[in-house]
N, C-alpha and C positions, 0 to 999 in steps of 0.2 A: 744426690740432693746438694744443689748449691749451699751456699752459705746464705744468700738472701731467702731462699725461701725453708731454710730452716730458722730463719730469726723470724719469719711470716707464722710458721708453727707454735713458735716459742712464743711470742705476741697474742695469736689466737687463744692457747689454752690457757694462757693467762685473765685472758679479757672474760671468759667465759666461768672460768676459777672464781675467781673474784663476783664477779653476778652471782657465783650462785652463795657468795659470803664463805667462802674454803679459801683454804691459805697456799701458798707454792713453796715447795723448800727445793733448794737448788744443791748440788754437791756440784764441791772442787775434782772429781775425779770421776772418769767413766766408766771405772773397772767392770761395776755389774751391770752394764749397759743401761743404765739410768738416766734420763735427765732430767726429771723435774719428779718428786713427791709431791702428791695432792692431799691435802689431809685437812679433818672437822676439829674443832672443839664441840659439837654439838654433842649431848648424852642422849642417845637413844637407849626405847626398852631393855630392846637386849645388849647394844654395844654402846661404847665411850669412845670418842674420837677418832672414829675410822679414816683411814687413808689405803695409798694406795701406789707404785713406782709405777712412772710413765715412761716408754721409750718412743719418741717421738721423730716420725718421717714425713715428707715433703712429697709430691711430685705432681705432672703437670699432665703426666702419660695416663689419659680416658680412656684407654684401650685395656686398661687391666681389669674396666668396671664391667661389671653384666648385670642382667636383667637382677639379678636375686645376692651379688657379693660383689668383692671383691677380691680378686688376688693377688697377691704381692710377695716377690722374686727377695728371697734374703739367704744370705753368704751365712755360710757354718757359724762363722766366730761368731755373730752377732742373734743370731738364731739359738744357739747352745746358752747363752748370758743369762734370757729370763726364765729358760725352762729349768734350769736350776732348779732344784727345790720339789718340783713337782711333785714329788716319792712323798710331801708331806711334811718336809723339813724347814720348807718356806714360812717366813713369820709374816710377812707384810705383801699382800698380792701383789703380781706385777702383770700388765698391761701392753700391748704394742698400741698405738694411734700412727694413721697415715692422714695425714692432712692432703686431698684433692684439691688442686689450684687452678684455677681456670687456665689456658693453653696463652693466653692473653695476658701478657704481666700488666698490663695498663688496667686491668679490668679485678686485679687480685685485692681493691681495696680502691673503692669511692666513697671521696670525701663532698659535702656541700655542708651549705650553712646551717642543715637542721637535719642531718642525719649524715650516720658510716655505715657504709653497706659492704659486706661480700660473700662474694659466691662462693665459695669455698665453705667442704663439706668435710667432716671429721669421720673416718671409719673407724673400728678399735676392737681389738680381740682380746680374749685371755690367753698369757701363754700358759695356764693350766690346759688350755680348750687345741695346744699346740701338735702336733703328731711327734713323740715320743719313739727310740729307740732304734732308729735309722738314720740314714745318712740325708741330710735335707736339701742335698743338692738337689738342685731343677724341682723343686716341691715349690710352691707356691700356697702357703697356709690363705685359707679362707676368712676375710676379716667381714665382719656382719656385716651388711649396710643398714647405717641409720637413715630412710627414708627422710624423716624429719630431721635437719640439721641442726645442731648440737646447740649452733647458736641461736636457734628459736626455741628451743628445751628448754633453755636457763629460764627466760619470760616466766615461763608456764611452772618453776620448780618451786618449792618449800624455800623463802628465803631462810639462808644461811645451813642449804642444807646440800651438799655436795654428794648425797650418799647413794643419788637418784642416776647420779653420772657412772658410779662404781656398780650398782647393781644394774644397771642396763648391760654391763658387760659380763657378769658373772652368771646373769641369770640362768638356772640349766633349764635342760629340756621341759623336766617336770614342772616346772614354775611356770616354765610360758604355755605350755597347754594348761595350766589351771587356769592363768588369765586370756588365754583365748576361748575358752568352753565357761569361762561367765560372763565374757564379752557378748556369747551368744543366746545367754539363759537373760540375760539382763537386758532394757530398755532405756533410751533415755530419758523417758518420762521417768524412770522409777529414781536413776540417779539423779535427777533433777530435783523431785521430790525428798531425796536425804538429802540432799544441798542445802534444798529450803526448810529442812527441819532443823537443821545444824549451826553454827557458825558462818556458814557460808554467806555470800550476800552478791545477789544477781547483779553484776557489773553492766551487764550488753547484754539484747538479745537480738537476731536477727531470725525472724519466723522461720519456723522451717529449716532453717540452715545449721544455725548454729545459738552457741548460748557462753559466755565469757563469766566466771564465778572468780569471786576470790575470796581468801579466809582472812577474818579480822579478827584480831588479839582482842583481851581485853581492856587493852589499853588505846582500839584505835589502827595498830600499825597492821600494815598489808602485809600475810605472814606467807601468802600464794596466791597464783593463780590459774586455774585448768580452764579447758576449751571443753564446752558437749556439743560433740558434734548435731544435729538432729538430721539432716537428709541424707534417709536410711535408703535411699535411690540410687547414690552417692557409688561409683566404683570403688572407690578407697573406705567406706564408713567403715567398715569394718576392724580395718586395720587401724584410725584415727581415734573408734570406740574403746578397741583395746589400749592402746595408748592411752587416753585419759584416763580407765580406769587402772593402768599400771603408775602412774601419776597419781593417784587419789592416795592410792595404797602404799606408796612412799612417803608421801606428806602425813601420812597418819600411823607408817611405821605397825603397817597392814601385810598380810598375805593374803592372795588370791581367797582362800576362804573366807576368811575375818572379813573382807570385802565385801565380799557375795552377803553373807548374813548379815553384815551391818546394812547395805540396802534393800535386800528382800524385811528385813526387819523394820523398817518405817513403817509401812501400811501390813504387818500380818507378825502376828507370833508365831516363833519357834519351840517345837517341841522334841526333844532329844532325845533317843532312846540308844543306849551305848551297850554293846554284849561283852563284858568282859568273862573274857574265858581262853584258852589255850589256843593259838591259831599258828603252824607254824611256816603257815605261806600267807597270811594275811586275808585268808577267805573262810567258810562258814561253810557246813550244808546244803544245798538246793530247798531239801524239804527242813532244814530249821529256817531258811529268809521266809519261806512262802508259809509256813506256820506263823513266822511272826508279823509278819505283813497283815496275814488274818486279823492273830491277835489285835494289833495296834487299830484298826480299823472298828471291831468289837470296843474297844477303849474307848475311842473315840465316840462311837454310836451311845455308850451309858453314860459318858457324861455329856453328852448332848440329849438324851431323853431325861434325865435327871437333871438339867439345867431349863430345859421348858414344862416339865412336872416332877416335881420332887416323890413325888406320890406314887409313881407311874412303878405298876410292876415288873416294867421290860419285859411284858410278854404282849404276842400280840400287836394290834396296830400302832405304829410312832405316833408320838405327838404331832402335831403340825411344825412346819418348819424343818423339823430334823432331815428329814430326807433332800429337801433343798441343800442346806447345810454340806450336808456329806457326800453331795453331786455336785456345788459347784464353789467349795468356800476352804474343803481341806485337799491339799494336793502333799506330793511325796519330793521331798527334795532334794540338794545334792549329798550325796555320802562323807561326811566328814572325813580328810586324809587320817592319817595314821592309828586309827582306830574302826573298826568296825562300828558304825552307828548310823541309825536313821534319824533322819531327817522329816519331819513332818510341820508342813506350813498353812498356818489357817490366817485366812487372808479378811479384814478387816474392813466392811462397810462401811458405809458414814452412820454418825450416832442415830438416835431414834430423833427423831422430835419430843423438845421438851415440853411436859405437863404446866399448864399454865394457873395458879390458883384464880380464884374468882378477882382478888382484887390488882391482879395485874400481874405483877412479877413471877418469872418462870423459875421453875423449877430446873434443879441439876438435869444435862442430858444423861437419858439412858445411856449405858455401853450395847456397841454391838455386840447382836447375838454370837458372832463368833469368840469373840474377849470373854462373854462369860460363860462360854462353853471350858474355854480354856481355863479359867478362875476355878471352874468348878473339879476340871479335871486333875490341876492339881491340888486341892485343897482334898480332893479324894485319895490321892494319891499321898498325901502327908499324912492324913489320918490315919490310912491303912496301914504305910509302915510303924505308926506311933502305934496302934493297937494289935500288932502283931507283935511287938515287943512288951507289951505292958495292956491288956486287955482292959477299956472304957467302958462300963454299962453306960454311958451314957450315951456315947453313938447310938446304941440300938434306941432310944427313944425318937429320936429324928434324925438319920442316915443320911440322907436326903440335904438334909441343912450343911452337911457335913461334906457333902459329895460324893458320899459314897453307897455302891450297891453291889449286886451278888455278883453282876453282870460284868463291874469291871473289877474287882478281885478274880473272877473266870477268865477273865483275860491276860491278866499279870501271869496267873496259874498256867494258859496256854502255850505263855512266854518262856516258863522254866524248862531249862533242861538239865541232864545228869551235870554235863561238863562244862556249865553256866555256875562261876564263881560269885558275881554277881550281877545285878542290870542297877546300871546309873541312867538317873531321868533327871533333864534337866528343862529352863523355860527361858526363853530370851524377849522379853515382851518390844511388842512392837513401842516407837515412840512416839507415836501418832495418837495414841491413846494413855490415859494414866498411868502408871505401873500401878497393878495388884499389891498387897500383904502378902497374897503368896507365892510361892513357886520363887522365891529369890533364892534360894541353894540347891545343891543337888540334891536327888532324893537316889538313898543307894540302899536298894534292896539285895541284901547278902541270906547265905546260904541261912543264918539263923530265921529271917522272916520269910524266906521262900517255905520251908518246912511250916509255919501258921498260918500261910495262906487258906488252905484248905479248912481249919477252923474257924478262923473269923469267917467266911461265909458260908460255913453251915449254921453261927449264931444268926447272921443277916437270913438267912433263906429260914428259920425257924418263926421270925417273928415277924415274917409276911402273914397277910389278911388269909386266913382258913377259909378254904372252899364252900362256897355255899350253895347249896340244893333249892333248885325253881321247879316249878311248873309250868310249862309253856305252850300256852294252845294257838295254834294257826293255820294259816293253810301251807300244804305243800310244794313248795314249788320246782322240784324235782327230786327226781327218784332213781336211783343208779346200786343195781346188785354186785355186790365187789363178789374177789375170790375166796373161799373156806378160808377162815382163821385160823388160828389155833388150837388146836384141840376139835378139827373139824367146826367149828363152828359156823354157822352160816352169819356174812356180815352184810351190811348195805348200807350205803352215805345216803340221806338228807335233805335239801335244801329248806329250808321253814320258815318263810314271811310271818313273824311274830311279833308285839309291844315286847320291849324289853325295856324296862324301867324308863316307861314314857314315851319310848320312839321304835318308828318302826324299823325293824331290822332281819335281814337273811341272815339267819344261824343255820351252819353248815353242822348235821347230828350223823352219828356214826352210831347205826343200832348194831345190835349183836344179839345173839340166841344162845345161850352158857348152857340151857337144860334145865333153867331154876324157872324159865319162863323170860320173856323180855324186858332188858333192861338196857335204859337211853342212856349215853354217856354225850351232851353237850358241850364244847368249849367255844365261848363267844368273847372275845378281847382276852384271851387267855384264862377265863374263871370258870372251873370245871363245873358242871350244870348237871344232876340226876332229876329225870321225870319220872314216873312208876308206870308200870301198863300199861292202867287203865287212862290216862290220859291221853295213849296215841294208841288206843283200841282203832282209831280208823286208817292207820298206816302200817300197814300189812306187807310181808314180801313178797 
């Protein structure tokens, strides 16, 4: 590296430091092969003032680049400098950058009256990321390439935030598969639509191609700016998609998950079911997932039939709607890292049409059905653990209003197991819609309410509607001998075109022969039905 085009290096990460509002600290001495600290005043979530040591190199030789890296040839001394530390002893990360200069020094920096251009491309590795405990002669460490140059990143960064430059380099493997596997769950309608629900504000759009957003304080000042890519045709979208949203997620001091949920969370609530229990590889059962998969879906179905009839005994046929619902409105989402937990997302239509009184002005819009399936599911879910700790007669007089049924306290109960400490539930409401009164905390059903389960719905199943005994005459419309019963008994199914409280309906009857003479046992929408003899004297086996 000559001496010009290491002042070309030192020039660049300066020019690009500074855009992105980070400071440069320089030392008098090069012991720890250092030349420039990059470092924030900004306070983030988790950290305060990050930085970071830069060792910075020049060259001019394209021959080192390929399709997918870069290599680059480095002598012991200068190679041993930053891996220092690695073992863990390192306080402040350190970094290699090779600055790519075009073969053309005339061309390493154009100047004209209304712009500075150049070609020149920044690589950069960690020397955490370095090969350890060998001799690094004729090694050639792998520095990433940044497709997108460094200095069209800044543009697009969090002003004053430099922190987007350090983590593109440390980021490990895990983290870039999480933001490639929501790159591919994700659309850019949907980020576009958290853009426009947010602070954001559409700068540029160009149809189809693309979409320029930037974030406004509330004072006014332009705090960033991101590209959405849109043409999904595009050989590169892919990799342009990831990008922006690895860019979203630094300016809002996001991880790959927190991402994914905050934009599947615009248009659709989240519902969280977390196993806390002993795991000590971080996996579960086959037959406890596929039990609870069951379960959650049972969950789901009573509080969606107990959101379109409160009344409804969850037996027999669904209300209307529900089965739409649960075909095409709840889907299963991503797994949350470091815990064991599902993911369940009910995705949000547009409201109803609002009721208009006679004299003109309309009425508040309805919630979608989905929202107040949800509302309902967790306001059942609060209930149930408040009355498993302290028992309310007064649920039992309207359940229902309450959200709750036998159906999904059976469900919760599906969900326990021995070595199940306990299950935390939790709601992330979409913003697209109100937020609810409820479901804002967790709901954590511990070993004490797992054990009442079982009682509170035997209270609930005690003061359902009592069976009640019809008479039903009609014609038959089919006739089918099953096999001996029980106790020998001869059986045979039914079919009976009858009125049943007003309309007509096929009631499917299961006769039986006990010895006492015959006796009908009808179930029609779940409500147990005895006829006596003589009123199906003409249905004979």
């Amino acid at each position: 590296m000559t001496a010009r085009e290491e002042q070309i290096s030192l020039a660049f990460t300066r020019m690009i430091t500074y855009a992105a509002g980070c400071a440069v600290k320089t030392h008098d001495t090069d012991y720890e092969g250092v030349d420039l600290t990059i470092a924030s005043s900004v306070e983030y979530r988790r950290i305060l003032g990050p930085q970071f040591d830069l060792q910075l190199k020049a060259t001019i030789q394209h021959k080192l680049l390929t399709e997918e890296h870069m290599a680059w040839p480095m002598k012991v001394k200068p190679f041993r400098k930053p891996v220092r530390g690695n073992d863990g002893k390192r306080h402040i990360p350190a970094y290699l950058g090779v600055l790519v200069l075009p073969e053309d020094a005339s061309e390493w920096v154009v100047v004209d009256e209304n712009r500075l251009i150049t070609e020149s491309r920044m690589f950069w590795q960690a020397a955490s990321a370095f090969p350890v405990g060998r001799r690094p002669s004729g090694r050639r460490p792998s520095i990433c390439r940044d497709v997108t140059p460094v200095h069209r990143r800044a543009a697009a960064r969090h002003h004053g935030d430099c922190r987007r430059e350090r983590e593109v380099v440390v980021m490990g493997v895990a983290e870039l598969d999480g933001y490639r596997e929501v790159a591919s769950t994700l659309t850019p309608t949907a980020v576009s639509q958290f853009l426009a629900s947010g602070d954001w504000e559409l700068e540029a759009r160009q149809p189809d191609v693309r979409e320029i957003w930037r974030l406004v304080s509330a004072g006014g000042a332009v705090q960033g700016r991101v590209l959405v890519p849109l043409a999904t045709g595009w050989a590169d979208f892919r990799q342009r998609f990831q990008e922006t949203l690895e860019s979203l997620a630094h300016i809002h001091d996001w991880d790959a998950q927190e991402l994914y949920e905050r934009v599947v969370g615009t248009h659709a609530d989240l519902f969280f079911v977390r196993l806390d229990q002993a795991m000590t590889d971080g996996t579960i059962p086959f037959h406890q997932a596929e039990k609870t998969i069951e379960a959650l879906y049972k969950m789901i179905r009573a509080a969606a039939t107990t959101t379109a009839s409160p009344a409804h005994p969850h037996r027999g046929r669904l209300p209307a709607g529900v089965s739409d619902f649960l075909d095409d409105d709840v889907r299963l989402g991503h797994t949350k890292r470091g815990s064991f937990a599902f993911t369940l997302v009910t995705r949000l239509g547009p409201p109803s049409a609002p009721d208009r009184n006679d004299d003109g002005p309309s009425r508040d819009l309805v919630q979608p059905f989905p929202r107040r399936v949800m509302e309902t599911l967790a306001r059942g879910l609060e209930t149930t653990e408040r009355v498993s700790r302290q028992w309310d007669e007064s649920v039992i007089e309207d359940p229902g209003r309450q959200g709750v049924s036998a159906a999904l306290i059976e469900s919760l109960e599906d969900i326990v197991a021995p070595h199940l400490r306990s299950l935390n539930l939790s709601f992330a409401w979409a913003a697209a819609a109100p937020r609810p009164d409820v479901g804002l905390a967790t709901i954590v059903f511990d070993r004490d309410v797992m054990v009442e389960l079982p009682r509170v719905r035997e209270r609930l199943v005690r003061q359902e509607e009592p069976p009640r005994q019809e008479t039903l005459v009609g014609v038959v419309h089919g006739l089918q001998r099953d096999e001996a019963g029980p106790d020998d008994q001869d059986t045979a199914s039914v079919t009976l075109v009858a009125e049943v409280r007003g309309r007509t309906r096929k009631v499917h009857v299961t006769l039986s022969d006990g010895g006492r003479g015959k006796r009908l046992c009808v179930t029609f929408r779940g409500v147990p039905t005895v006829g006596d003899d003589g009123a199906w004297g003409r249905t004979s086996f």
